[in-house]
C-alpha positions in Angstrom: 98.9 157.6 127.1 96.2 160.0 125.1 94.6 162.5 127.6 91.4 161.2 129.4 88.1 163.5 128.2 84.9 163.3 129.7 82.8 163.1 126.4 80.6 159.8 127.0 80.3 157.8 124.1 76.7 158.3 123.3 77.3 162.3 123.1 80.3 162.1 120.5 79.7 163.4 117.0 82.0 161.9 115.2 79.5 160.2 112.0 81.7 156.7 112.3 80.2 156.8 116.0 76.7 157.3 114.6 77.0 154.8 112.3 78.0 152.5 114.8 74.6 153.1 116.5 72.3 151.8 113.7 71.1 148.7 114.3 71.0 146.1 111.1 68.5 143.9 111.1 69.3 142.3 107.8 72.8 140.5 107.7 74.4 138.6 104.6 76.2 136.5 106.0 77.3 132.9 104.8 77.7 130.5 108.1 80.1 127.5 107.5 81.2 124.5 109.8 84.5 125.1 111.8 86.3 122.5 113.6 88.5 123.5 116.5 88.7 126.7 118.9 89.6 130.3 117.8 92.8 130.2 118.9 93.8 127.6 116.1 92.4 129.8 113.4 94.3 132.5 115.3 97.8 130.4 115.0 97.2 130.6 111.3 97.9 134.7 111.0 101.7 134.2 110.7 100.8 132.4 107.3 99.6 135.8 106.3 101.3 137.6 103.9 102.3 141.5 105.2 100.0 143.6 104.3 96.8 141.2 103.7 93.8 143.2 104.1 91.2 140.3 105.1 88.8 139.6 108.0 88.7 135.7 108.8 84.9 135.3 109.7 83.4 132.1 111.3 80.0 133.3 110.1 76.6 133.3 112.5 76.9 131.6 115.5 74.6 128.9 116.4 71.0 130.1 117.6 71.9 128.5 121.4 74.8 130.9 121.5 72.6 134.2 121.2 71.9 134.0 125.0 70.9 137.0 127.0 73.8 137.2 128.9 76.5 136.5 126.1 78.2 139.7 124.9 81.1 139.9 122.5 84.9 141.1 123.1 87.4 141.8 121.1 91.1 142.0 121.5 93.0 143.6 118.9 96.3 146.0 118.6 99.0 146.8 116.0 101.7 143.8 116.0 104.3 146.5 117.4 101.7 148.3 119.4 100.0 147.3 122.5 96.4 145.0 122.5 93.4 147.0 123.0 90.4 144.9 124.8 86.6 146.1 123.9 83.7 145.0 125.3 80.1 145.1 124.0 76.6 143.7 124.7 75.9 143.9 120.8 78.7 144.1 117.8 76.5 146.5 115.9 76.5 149.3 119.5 79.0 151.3 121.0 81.4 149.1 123.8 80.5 149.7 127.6 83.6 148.9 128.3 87.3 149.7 126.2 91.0 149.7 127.3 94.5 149.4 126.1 96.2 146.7 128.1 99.6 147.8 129.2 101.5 144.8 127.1 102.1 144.1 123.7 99.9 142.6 120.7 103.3 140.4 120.3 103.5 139.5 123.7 99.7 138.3 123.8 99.8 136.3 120.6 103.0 134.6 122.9 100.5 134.2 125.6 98.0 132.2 123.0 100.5 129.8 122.2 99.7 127.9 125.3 96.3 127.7 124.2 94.6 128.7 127.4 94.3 132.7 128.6 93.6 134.0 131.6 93.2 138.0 131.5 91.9 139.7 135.0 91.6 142.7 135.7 91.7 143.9 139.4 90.3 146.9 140.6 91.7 148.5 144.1 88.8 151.3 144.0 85.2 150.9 144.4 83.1 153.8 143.3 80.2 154.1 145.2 76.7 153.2 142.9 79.2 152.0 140.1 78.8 148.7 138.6 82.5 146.6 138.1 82.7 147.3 134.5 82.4 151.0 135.4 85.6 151.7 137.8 88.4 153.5 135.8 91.7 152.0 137.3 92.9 148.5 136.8 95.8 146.2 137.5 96.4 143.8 134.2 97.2 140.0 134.9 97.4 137.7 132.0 98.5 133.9 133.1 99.3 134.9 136.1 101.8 137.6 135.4 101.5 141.4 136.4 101.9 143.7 133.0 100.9 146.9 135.1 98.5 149.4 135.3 95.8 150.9 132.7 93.0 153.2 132.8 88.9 152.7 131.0 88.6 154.9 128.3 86.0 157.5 128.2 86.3 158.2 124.5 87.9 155.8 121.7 90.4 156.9 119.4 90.3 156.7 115.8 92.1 153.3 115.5 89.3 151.9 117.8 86.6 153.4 116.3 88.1 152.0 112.9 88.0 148.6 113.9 85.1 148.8 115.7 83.7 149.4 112.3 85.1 147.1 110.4 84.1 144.3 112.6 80.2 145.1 112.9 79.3 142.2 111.0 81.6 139.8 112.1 80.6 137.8 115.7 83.5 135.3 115.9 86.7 135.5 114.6 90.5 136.3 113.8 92.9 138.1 111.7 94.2 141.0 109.6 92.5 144.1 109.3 93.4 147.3 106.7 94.3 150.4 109.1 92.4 153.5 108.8 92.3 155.2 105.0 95.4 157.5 105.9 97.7 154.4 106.4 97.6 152.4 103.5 100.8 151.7 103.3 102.5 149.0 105.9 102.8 151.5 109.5 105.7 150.9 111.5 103.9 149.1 114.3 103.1 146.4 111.8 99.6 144.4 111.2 96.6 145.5 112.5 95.0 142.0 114.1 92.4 140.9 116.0 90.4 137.9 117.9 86.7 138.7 118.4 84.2 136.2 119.7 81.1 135.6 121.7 81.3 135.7 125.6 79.3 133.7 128.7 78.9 136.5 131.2 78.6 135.4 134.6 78.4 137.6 137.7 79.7 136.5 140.9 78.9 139.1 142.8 78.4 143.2 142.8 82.2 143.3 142.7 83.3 140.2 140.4 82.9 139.1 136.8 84.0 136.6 134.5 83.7 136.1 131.3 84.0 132.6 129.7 84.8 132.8 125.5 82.0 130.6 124.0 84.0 128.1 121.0 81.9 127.6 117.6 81.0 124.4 119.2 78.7 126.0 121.6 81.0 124.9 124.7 81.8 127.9 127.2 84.1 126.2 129.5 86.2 129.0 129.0 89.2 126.3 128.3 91.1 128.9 125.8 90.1 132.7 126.9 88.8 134.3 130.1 88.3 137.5 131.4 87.9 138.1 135.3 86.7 141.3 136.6 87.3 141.6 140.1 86.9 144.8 142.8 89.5 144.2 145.8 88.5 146.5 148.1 
């Protein structure tokens, strides 16, 4: 695991950081129907050929999606590597919250074959004054299951920074993405992928999120992915 730095986001001076903080406020961006959830698009990525450098986008979501409290995640990781989760109120702004997830991209895209995903993280801390989101130390879930332990970034590293990038114009999708300029060429850990879409924020309590993933459709029942948040002490 990278050392931990104490260099908040907003202070880092790396110019794809900057960029990341101008707003557009002029997209070109073609919407088109789609039928079906994200996941089945996401199914589709083994039809890939290795090496495709393309970003699936589902286009603008619906007005009614833009809600106050809906934020948008993304999951993403070399096919080798291990998934990366990032979190952010706007796709064009830094995430408030990132973390690599102590289990595989391959073992998630297993997970997705059941067609319903249940990530919580647990917390055993609780800072004093800090909001969920904020506490460093989580326990990973994912159906169920316990993958182990990982801590909140600080500071991305290039790979997330790259992606976070490439994805500031895109609200909900899946697929392939290039890697970073110095990895043209296929990298031993495989495809860079990713699943990005639009999120129903709800707050239980001072100690417990969840986050429901809203479908093209409009529906946020959270029947495919959700993300729990939850402080157990």
């Amino acid at each position: 695991m990278p050392p931990v730095h104490s260099t908040p986001f907003h202070q880092m001076e790396n110019p794809a950081l900057i960029s990341l903080l101008q707003h557009t406020t002029r997209e070109k961006r073609s919407s088109s129907k789609t039928s079906g959830g994200i996941f089945r698009m996401f199914k589709l990525l083994p039809m890939l050929t290795t090496g495709c450098k393309m970003v699936a986008l589902l286009g603008r979501p619906r007005k009614a999606l833009l809600t106050d409290h809906a934020s948008t995640g993304t999951l993403f990781g070399y096919r080798k590597g291990r998934v990366t989760l990032a979190i952010q109120e706007d796709p064009h702004r830094l995430p408030l919250f990132v973390i690599e997830l102590p289990m595989l991209t391959s073992v998630f895209h297993k997970e997705m074959a059941s067609d319903v995903v249940r990530l919580s993280l647990e917390s055993e801390t609780k800072t004093k004054n800090k909001k969920v989101l904020e506490e460093f130390v989580w326990a990973v879930y994912c159906n169920g299951r316990k993958y182990g332990y990982s801590i909140r970034r600080k500071q991305m590293n290039e790979d997330e920074i790259h992606v976070m990038q490439l994805l500031r114009g895109v609200s909900m999708g899946a697929g392939v993405l290039p890697g970073p300029a110095d990895q043209k060429e296929s990298t031993a850990d495989g495809e860079l992928t990713y699943i990005r879409a639009r999120f129903d924020r709800r707050v239980g309590s001072k100690d417990s999120e969840a986050w429901y993933m809203i479908n093209p459709d409009g529906a946020s029942t959270g029947q495919e992915l959700s993300i729990f948040f939850v402080r157990t002490r």
